[in-house]
C-alpha positions in Angstrom: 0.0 0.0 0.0 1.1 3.6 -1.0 0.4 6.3 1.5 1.1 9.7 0.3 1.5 13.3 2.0 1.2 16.1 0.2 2.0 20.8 1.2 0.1 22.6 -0.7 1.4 25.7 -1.7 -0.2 28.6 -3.8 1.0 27.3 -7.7 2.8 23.9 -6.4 2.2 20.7 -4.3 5.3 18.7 -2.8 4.1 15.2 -3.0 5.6 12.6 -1.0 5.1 9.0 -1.0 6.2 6.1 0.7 5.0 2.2 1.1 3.0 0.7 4.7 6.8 0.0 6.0 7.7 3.7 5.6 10.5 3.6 3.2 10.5 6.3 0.5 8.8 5.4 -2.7 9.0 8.6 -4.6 9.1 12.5 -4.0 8.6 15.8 -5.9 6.7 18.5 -7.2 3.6 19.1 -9.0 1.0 21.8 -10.3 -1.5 22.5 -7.2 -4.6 20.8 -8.9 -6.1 17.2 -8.5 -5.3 16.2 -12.2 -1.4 17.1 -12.3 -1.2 14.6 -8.8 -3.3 12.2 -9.7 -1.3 11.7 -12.9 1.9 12.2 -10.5 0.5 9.3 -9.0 -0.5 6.9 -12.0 2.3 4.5 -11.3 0.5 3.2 -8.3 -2.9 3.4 -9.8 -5.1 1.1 -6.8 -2.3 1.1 -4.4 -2.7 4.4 -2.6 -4.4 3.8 0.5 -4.3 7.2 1.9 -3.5 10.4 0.8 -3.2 13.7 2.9 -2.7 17.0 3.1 -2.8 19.5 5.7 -6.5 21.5 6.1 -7.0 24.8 5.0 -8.3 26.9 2.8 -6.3 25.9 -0.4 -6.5 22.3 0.7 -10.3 22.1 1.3 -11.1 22.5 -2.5 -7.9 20.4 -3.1 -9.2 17.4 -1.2 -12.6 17.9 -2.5 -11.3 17.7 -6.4 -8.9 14.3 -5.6 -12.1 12.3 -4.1 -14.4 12.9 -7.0 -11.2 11.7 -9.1 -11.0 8.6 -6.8 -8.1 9.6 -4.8 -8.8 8.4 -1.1 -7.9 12.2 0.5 -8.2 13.2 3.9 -7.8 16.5 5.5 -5.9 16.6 8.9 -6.3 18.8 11.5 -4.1 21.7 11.8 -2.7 21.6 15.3 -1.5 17.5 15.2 0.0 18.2 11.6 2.2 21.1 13.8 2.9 19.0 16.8 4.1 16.1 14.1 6.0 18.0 11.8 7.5 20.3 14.8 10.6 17.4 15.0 11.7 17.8 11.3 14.9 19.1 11.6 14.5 21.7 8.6 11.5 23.2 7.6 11.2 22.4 3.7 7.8 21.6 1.6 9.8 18.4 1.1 10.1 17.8 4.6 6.6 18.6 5.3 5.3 16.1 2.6 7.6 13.6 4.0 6.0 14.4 7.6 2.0 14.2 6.8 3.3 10.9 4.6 4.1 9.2 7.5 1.6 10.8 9.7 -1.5 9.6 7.2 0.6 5.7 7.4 0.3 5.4 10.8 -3.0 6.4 11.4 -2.2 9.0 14.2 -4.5 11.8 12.9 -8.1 13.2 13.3 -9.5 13.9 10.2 -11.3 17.1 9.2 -14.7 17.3 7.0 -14.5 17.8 3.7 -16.9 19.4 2.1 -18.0 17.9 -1.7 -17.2 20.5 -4.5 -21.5 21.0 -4.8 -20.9 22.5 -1.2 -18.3 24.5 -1.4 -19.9 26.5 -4.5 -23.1 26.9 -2.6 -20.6 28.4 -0.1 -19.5 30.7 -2.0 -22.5 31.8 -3.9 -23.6 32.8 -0.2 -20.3 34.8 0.8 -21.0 36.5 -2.7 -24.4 37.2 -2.2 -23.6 38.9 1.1 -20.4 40.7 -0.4 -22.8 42.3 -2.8 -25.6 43.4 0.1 -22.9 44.9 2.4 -21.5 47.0 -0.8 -25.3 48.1 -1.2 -25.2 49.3 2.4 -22.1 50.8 2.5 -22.7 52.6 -1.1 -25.8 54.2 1.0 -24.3 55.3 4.1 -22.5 57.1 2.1 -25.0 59.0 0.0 -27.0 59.5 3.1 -23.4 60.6 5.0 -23.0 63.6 2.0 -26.5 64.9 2.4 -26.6 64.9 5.8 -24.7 68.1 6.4 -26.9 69.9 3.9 -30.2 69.0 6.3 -31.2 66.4 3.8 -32.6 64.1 5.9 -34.2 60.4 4.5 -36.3 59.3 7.3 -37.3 55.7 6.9 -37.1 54.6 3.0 -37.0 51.3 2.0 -34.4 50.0 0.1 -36.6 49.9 -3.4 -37.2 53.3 -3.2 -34.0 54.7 -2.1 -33.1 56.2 -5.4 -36.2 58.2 -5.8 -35.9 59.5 -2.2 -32.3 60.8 -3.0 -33.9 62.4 -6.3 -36.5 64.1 -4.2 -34.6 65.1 -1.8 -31.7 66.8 -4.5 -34.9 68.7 -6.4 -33.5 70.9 -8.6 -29.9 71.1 -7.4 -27.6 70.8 -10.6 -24.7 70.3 -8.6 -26.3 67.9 -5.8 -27.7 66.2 -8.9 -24.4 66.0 -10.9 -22.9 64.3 -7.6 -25.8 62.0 -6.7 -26.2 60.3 -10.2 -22.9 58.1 -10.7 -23.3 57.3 -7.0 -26.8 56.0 -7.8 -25.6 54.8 -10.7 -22.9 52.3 -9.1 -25.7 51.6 -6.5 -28.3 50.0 -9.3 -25.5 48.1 -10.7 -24.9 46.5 -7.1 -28.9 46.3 -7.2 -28.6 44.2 -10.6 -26.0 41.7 -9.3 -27.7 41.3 -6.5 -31.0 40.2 -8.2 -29.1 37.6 -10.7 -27.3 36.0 -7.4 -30.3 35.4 -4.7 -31.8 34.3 -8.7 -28.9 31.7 -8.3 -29.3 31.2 -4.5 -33.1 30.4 -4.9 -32.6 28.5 -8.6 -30.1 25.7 -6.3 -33.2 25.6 -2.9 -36.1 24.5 -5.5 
């Protein structure tokens, strides 16, 4: 059986693997995506018993990417990955590789969740969709923050008719309006993203 370890960096993956007694098999480097270490791996095709990497953001989409290819993955959990590594004697992406190789052989990890890849998109439709409502709020603080000072006061408006209250409030103030329009303007294209994501976010609950 073929155990592998594997640090993920930003472009690159050290891979290391060795066989259930330890000994070193084969090390090196490949691109940071499932298909450049699965073929890495092709030599042992149906011999890799484990292979692991250290969890993190990187490594979550990583892992996700080598199960759906049919590479047993696991993610291990930060702090033991530390502890075991903390002994190597140089700090190296070799050396970690070699490390969570031998940690993912002898069993002495806890793994961590991974999410399939149909999660982690859902994920971060959701962290988009909320990116794009706190830029709406933000963009009006600030247009209420400018006409503020001027005793242009909003009151209660809901968010649909935000622009028209602006426009009521400017009249017929050529220079108010000349301010107010590309800051409306940026606001309705937030607006318009907005609608096609929670279109997206809806379109996935049915």
């Amino acid at each position: 059986m073929i155990y592998v370890g594997l640090d993920v960096s930003l472009n690159s993956v050290a891979v290391c693997a060795v066989d259930e007694t330890g000994k070193l098999i084969r090390e090196g480097t490949t691109l940071a995506d499932a298909p450049s270490i699965v073929q890495y791996l092709e030599p042992w095709a149906g011999q890799v018993e484990r292979v692991g990497l250290e969890a993190g953001p990187r490594s979550e989409w990583l892992a996700a990417n080598l199960i759906e290819l049919g590479l047993p993955a696991v993610s291990l959990e930060l702090r033991q990955v530390k502890a075991a590594l903390s002994a190597m004697p140089v700090k190296s992406d070799r050396n970690d590789a070699r490390g969570i190789a031998q940690v993912v052989r002898t069993g002495w990890f806890k793994p961590v969740h991974v999410k399939c890849i149909g999660s982690q998109r859902a994920r971060t439709l959701a962290a988009a969709r909320k990116h794009i409502i706190r830029s709406i709020t933000a963009a009006e603080q600030v247009i209420r923050g400018l006409l503020r000072p001027l005793g242009l006061k909003f009151g209660v408006v809901s968010r649909t008719l935000f622009a028209t209250r602006v426009r009521e409030l400017v009249g017929d103030d050529a220079l108010l309006e000349a301010i107010m329009n590309p800051l409306l303007a940026g606001r309705e294209a937030l607006m318009r993203e907005y609608a096609q994501l929670h279109r997206l976010v809806e379109g996935r609950a049915q």
